[in-house]
C-alpha positions as CSV (number, residue, x, y, z in Angstrom):
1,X,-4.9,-5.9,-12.4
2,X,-3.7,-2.8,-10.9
3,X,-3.0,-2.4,-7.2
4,X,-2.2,0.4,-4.6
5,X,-0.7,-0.7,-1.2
6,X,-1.2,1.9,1.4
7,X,2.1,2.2,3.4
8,X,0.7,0.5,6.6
9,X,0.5,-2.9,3.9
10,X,4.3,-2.4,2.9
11,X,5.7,-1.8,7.0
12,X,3.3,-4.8,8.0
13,X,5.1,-6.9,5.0
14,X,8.4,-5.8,6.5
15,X,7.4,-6.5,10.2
16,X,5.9,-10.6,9.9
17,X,7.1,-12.1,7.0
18,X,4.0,-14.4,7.3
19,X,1.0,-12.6,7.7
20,X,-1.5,-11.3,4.6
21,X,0.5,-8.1,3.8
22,X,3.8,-10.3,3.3
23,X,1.9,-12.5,1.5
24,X,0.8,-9.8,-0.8
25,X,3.6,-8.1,-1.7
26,X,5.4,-11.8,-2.4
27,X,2.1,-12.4,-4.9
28,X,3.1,-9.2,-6.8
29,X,7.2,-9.9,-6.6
30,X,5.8,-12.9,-8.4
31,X,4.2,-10.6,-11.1
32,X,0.9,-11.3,-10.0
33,X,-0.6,-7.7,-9.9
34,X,0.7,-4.7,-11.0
35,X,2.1,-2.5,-7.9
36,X,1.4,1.2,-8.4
37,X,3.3,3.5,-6.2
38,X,4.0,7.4,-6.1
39,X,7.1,9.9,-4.7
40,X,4.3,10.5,-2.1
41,X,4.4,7.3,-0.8
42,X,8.5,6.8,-1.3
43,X,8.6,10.1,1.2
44,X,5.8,8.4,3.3
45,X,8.2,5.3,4.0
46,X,11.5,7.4,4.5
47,X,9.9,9.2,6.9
48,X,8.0,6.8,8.4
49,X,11.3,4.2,8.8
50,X,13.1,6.4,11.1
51,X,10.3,6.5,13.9
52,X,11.7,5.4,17.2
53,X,8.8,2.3,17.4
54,X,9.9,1.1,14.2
55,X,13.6,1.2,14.9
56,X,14.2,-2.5,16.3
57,X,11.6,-4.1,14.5
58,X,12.6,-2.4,11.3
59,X,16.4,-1.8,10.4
60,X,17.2,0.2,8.0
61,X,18.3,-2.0,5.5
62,X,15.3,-3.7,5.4
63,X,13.6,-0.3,4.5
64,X,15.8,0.6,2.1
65,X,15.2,-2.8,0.4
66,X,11.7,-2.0,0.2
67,X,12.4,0.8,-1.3
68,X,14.7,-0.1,-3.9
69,X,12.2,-2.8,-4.5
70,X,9.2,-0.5,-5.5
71,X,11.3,0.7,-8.0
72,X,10.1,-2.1,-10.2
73,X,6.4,-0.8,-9.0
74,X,4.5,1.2,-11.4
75,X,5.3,5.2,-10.5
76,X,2.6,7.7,-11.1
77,X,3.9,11.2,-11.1
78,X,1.8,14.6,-11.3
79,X,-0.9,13.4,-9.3
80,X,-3.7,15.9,-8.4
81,X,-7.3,16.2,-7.6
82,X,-6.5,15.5,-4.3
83,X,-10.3,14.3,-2.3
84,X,-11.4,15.1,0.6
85,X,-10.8,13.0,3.4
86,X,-11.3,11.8,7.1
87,X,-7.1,12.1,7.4
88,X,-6.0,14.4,5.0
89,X,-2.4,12.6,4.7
90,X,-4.5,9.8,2.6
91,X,-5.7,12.3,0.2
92,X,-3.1,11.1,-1.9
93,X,-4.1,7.1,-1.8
94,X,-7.3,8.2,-3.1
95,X,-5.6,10.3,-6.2
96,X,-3.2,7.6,-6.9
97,X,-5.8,5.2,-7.5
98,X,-8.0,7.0,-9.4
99,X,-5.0,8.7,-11.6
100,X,-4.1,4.9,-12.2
101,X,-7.2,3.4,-12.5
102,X,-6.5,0.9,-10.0
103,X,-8.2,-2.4,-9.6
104,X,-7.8,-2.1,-5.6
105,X,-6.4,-0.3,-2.8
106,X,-5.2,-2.4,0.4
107,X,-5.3,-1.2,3.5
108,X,-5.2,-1.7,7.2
109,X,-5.9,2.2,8.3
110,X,-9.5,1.5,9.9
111,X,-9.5,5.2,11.6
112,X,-8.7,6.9,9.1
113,X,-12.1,5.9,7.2
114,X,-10.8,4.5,4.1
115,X,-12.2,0.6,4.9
116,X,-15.4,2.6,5.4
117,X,-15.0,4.3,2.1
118,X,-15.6,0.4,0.3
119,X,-14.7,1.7,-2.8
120,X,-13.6,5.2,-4.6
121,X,-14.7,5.1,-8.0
122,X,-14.2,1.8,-9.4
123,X,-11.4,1.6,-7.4
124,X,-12.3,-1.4,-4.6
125,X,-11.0,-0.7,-0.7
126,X,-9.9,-3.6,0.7
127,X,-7.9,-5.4,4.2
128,X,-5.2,-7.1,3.5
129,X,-7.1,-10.5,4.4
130,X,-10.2,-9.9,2.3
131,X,-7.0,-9.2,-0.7
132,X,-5.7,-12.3,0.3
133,X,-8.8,-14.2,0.6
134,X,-10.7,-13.2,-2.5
135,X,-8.0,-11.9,-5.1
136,X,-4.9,-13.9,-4.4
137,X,-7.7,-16.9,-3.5
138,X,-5.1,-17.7,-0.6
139,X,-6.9,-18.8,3.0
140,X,-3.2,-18.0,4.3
Protein backbone atom coordinates (compact mmCIF):
# COMPACT_ATOMS: atom_id res chain seq x y z
CA UNK A 1 0.00 0.00 0.00
CA UNK A 2 1.19 3.21 -1.09
CA UNK A 3 0.83 6.35 1.01
CA UNK A 4 1.27 10.21 0.68
CA UNK A 5 1.46 12.37 3.96
CA UNK A 6 0.64 15.89 3.30
CA UNK A 7 3.15 18.05 5.31
CA UNK A 8 0.65 19.18 8.02
CA UNK A 9 0.67 14.98 8.93
CA UNK A 10 4.64 15.01 9.20
CA UNK A 11 4.82 18.66 11.52
CA UNK A 12 1.84 17.15 13.60
CA UNK A 13 4.09 13.81 14.00
CA UNK A 14 6.87 16.04 15.15
CA UNK A 15 4.75 18.28 17.54
CA UNK A 16 2.72 15.22 19.91
CA UNK A 17 4.51 12.18 19.73
CA UNK A 18 1.08 10.55 20.60
CA UNK A 19 -1.50 11.65 18.53
CA UNK A 20 -2.79 9.80 15.02
CA UNK A 21 -0.16 11.50 12.79
CA UNK A 22 2.78 10.10 15.20
CA UNK A 23 1.17 7.14 15.14
CA UNK A 24 1.28 7.01 11.47
CA UNK A 25 4.44 7.69 10.56
CA UNK A 26 5.69 5.02 13.46
CA UNK A 27 3.28 2.36 11.40
CA UNK A 28 5.32 3.11 8.22
CA UNK A 29 8.95 3.34 10.12
CA UNK A 30 7.67 -0.13 10.94
CA UNK A 31 7.35 -0.96 7.13
CA UNK A 32 3.87 -0.96 7.25
CA UNK A 33 2.97 1.26 4.09
CA UNK A 34 5.04 2.56 1.71
CA UNK A 35 5.77 6.46 2.21
CA UNK A 36 5.90 8.33 -0.99
CA UNK A 37 7.45 11.74 -0.87
CA UNK A 38 8.66 14.37 -3.48
CA UNK A 39 11.61 17.48 -3.58
CA UNK A 40 8.31 19.45 -3.44
CA UNK A 41 7.47 18.41 -0.25
CA UNK A 42 11.41 18.26 1.15
CA UNK A 43 11.29 22.23 0.20
CA UNK A 44 7.74 22.38 1.84
CA UNK A 45 9.23 21.20 5.25
CA UNK A 46 12.53 23.38 5.02
CA UNK A 47 10.60 26.15 4.63
CA UNK A 48 8.05 25.48 6.69
CA UNK A 49 10.62 24.59 9.86
CA UNK A 50 11.92 27.91 10.13
CA UNK A 51 8.46 29.75 10.84
CA UNK A 52 8.63 31.71 13.98
CA UNK A 53 5.36 29.59 15.52
CA UNK A 54 7.10 26.52 14.88
CA UNK A 55 10.41 27.53 16.44
CA UNK A 56 9.98 26.30 20.22
CA UNK A 57 7.83 23.54 19.52
CA UNK A 58 9.98 22.37 16.73
CA UNK A 59 13.88 22.59 16.94
CA UNK A 60 15.74 22.13 14.28
CA UNK A 61 17.14 19.01 14.82
CA UNK A 62 14.05 17.41 15.11
CA UNK A 63 13.28 18.71 11.51
CA UNK A 64 16.17 17.76 10.07
CA UNK A 65 15.62 14.18 11.44
CA UNK A 66 12.46 14.11 9.58
CA UNK A 67 14.02 14.90 6.84
CA UNK A 68 16.86 12.64 6.78
CA UNK A 69 14.21 10.13 7.69
CA UNK A 70 12.12 10.42 4.43
CA UNK A 71 14.96 9.62 2.75
CA UNK A 72 14.09 6.03 3.15
CA UNK A 73 10.45 7.28 1.73
CA UNK A 74 9.70 6.54 -1.78
CA UNK A 75 10.87 9.82 -4.04
CA UNK A 76 8.86 10.64 -7.15
CA UNK A 77 10.74 13.07 -9.33
CA UNK A 78 9.31 14.85 -12.61
CA UNK A 79 6.03 15.26 -11.42
CA UNK A 80 3.52 17.13 -13.65
CA UNK A 81 -0.02 17.46 -14.51
CA UNK A 82 -0.42 19.67 -11.84
CA UNK A 83 -4.80 19.86 -10.94
CA UNK A 84 -6.51 22.48 -10.18
CA UNK A 85 -7.21 23.31 -6.80
CA UNK A 86 -8.94 25.30 -3.96
CA UNK A 87 -5.02 26.22 -2.69
CA UNK A 88 -2.84 26.03 -5.45
CA UNK A 89 0.28 25.14 -3.16
CA UNK A 90 -1.48 21.43 -2.89
CA UNK A 91 -1.53 21.03 -6.56
CA UNK A 92 1.38 19.06 -6.06
CA UNK A 93 -0.26 16.41 -3.35
CA UNK A 94 -2.74 15.78 -5.95
CA UNK A 95 0.14 14.99 -8.77
CA UNK A 96 2.15 13.00 -6.45
CA UNK A 97 -0.47 10.72 -5.71
CA UNK A 98 -1.68 10.10 -8.87
CA UNK A 99 2.01 9.96 -10.52
CA UNK A 100 2.44 7.20 -7.76
CA UNK A 101 -0.61 5.60 -7.80
CA UNK A 102 -1.10 5.94 -4.25
CA UNK A 103 -3.36 3.96 -2.03
CA UNK A 104 -4.15 7.16 0.15
CA UNK A 105 -3.38 10.69 0.90
CA UNK A 106 -3.55 11.84 4.75
CA UNK A 107 -4.40 14.94 5.62
CA UNK A 108 -5.43 17.46 8.20
CA UNK A 109 -5.74 20.66 5.67
CA UNK A 110 -9.75 21.05 5.99
CA UNK A 111 -9.63 24.69 4.21
CA UNK A 112 -7.93 24.02 1.69
CA UNK A 113 -10.64 21.45 0.29
CA UNK A 114 -8.81 18.41 -0.05
CA UNK A 115 -10.91 16.29 2.85
CA UNK A 116 -13.77 17.63 0.68
CA UNK A 117 -12.10 16.16 -2.38
CA UNK A 118 -12.81 12.29 -0.69
CA UNK A 119 -10.80 10.94 -3.21
CA UNK A 120 -8.65 11.89 -6.54
CA UNK A 121 -8.70 9.17 -8.78
CA UNK A 122 -8.34 5.98 -6.96
CA UNK A 123 -6.41 7.76 -4.72
CA UNK A 124 -8.51 7.82 -1.17
CA UNK A 125 -8.33 11.37 0.97
CA UNK A 126 -8.24 10.73 4.36
CA UNK A 127 -7.71 12.50 8.37
CA UNK A 128 -5.24 11.17 10.09
CA UNK A 129 -7.85 9.40 12.53
CA UNK A 130 -10.01 7.82 9.87
CA UNK A 131 -5.99 6.47 8.63
CA UNK A 132 -5.62 5.39 11.96
CA UNK A 133 -8.91 4.01 12.52
CA UNK A 134 -9.60 2.08 9.37
CA UNK A 135 -6.12 1.27 7.69
CA UNK A 136 -3.76 0.90 10.65
CA UNK A 137 -7.08 -0.68 12.53
CA UNK A 138 -5.63 1.30 15.61
CA UNK A 139 -8.62 3.16 17.99
CA UNK A 140 -5.39 5.03 19.29
Amino acid sequence: MRVVLDTNILFSALISKNGPPARIFAAWRASRFELVTCEIQFDEIRRVGRYPKFKASLPRHRVGRMVNQLRDALMVEGLTDFPDTADPNDAWLLALAAGARVDYLVTGDKRAGLLSRLAFGSTHIVTAVTFCRDVLRDSG
